[in-house]
C-alpha positions in Angstrom: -33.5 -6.3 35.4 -34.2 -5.8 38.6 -38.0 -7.9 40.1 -41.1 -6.0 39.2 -43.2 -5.7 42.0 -46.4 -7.7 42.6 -49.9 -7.0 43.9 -50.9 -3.6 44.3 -48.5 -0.9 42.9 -47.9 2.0 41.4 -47.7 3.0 37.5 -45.4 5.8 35.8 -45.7 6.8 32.6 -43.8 9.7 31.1 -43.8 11.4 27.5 -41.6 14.6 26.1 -44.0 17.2 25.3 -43.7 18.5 21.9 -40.5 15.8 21.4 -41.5 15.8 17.0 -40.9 20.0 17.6 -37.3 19.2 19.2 -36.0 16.7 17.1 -36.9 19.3 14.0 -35.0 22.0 15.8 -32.3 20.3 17.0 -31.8 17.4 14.4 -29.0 15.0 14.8 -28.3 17.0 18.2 -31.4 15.4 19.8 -29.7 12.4 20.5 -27.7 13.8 22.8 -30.7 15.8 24.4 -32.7 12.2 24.7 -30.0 10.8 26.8 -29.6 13.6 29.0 -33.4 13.1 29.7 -33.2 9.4 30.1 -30.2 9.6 32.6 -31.9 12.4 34.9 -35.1 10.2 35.2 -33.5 6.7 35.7 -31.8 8.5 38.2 -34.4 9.8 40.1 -37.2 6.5 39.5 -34.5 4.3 40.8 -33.8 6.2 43.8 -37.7 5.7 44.4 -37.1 1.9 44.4 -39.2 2.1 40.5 -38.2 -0.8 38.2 -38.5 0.1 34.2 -41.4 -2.2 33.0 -40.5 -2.3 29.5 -38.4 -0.5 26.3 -40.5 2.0 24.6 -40.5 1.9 21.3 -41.0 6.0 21.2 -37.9 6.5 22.5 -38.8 9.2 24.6 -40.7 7.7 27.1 -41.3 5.5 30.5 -43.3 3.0 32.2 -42.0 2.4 35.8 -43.5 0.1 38.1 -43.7 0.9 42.0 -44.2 -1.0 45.2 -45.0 2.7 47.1 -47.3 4.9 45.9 -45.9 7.6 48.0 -42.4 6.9 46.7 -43.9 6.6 43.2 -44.7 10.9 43.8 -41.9 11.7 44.7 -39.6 9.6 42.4 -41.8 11.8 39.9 -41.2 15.2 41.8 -37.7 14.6 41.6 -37.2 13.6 38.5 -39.3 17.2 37.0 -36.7 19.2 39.3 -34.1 17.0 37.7 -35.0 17.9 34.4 -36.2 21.8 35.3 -32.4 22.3 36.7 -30.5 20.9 33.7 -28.7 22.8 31.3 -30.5 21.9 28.2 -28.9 23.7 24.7 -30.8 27.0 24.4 -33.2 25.7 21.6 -34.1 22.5 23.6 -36.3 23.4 27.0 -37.1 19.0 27.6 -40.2 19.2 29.1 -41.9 16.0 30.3 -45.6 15.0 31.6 -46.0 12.5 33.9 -49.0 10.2 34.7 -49.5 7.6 37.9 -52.1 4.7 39.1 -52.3 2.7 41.5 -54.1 -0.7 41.0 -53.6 -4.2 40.3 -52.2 -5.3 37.1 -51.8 -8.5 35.6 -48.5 -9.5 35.3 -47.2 -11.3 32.3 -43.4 -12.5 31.8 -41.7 -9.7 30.7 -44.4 -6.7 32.8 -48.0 -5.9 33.4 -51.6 -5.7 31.5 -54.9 -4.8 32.3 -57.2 -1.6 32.7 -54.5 -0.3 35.2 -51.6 0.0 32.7 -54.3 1.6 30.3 -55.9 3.8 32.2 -52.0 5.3 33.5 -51.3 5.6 30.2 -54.3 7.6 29.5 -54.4 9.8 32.1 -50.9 10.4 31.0 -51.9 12.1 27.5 -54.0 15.0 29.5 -50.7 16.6 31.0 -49.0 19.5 29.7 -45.2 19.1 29.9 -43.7 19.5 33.2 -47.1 18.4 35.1 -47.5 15.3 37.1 -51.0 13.6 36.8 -52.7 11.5 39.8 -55.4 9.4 39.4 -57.9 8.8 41.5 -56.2 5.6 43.7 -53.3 7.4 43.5 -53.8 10.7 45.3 -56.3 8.9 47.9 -53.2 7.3 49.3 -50.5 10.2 49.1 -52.9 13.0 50.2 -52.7 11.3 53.8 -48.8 11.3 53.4 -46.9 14.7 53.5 -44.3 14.8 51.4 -42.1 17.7 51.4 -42.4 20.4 48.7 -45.4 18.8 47.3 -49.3 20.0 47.2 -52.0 18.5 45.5 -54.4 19.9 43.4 -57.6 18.5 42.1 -58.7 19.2 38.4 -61.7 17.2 38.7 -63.8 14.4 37.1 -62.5 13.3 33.1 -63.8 10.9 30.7 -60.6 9.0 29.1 -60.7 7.4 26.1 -62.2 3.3 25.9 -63.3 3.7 29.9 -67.0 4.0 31.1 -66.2 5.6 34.0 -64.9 8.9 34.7 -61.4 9.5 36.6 -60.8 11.8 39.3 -57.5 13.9 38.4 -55.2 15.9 40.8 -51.7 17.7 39.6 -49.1 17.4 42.2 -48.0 20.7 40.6 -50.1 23.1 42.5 -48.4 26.3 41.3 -49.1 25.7 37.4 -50.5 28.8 36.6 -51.9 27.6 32.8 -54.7 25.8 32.1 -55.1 22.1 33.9 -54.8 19.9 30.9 -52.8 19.6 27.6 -56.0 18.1 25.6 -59.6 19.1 26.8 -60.6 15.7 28.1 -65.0 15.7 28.8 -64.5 17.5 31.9 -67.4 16.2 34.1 -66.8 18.0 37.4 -64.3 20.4 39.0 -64.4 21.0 42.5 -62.0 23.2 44.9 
């Protein structure tokens, strides 16, 4: 495994939307489909420099650590076009949300604790499949940065789960023409 980077960095986490729905429909056939998915993002996170933290026990999703937060987005960009431009079976459109923070976790032997890896994760359950969720660290240091393709949108002030503060959220997915969230987080704000 390659080194997990150290002080501040950047935090991944990715789950399948609706995976429960696709194994049902596809059955011993979503195997197959999972691998495709796993292969198309470990693909595209390592050729952002992101290390794996650790084996889910889902089976369907990531937690990727970066020393960029910049190449953190766009490992993320590219591994939604990755998936958006593969071939899936005709019963079997993988769609994935994707969550990043930037902060200082703790490290312990084998990855990282704390409020950071927490509040990634969090953030991460808000998204609809397909979106990519910034937190508030996150998008302060990319929205100086142009990266190509790429606009950011900002869905405003949420409460997450176990936190006492709210957390800013912007999509990197400008062009989502649905509703900003998957769940309806306490929405506390919304500017434009």
């Amino acid at each position: 495994m390659a080194e997990l980077p150290t002080g501040t960095v950047t935090l991944l986490f990715t789950d399948v939307d609706a995976s429960s729905e696709l194994v049902k429909r596809l059955g011993d056939r979503y195997g197959a489909v999972l691998a495709a998915h796993r292969d198309l993002l470990r693909q595209a996170f390592a050729a952002g420099d992101g290390v794996e933290v650790e084996v889910d026990t889902q089976g369907d999703s990531f937690f990727v650590a970066f020393g960029s937060a910049r190449l953190a987005v766009e490992a993320a960009a590219a591994g939604q076009r990755a998936l958006a431009a593969y071939e899936w079976p005709a019963e079997a459109s993988v769609r994935v949300r994707m969550a990043l923070h930037t902060g200082e976790p703790y490290r312990r032997e084998t990855g990282y604790a704390g409020m950071p890896v927490h509040r990634a994760a969090r953030i991460c359950t808000l998204g609809h499949g397909g979106q990519v969720l910034l937190s508030r660290s996150t998008a302060g240091i990319v929205d100086d940065a142009a990266i190509a393709g790429l606009g950011l949108r900002d869905l405003g002030e949420h409460r997450l789960k176990d936190f006492d503060r709210p957390e800013h959220v912007t999509s990197s997915r400008s062009r989502v023409s649905r509703p900003p969230f998957r769940r309806s987080g306490r929405s506390i704000s919304r500017s434009r």
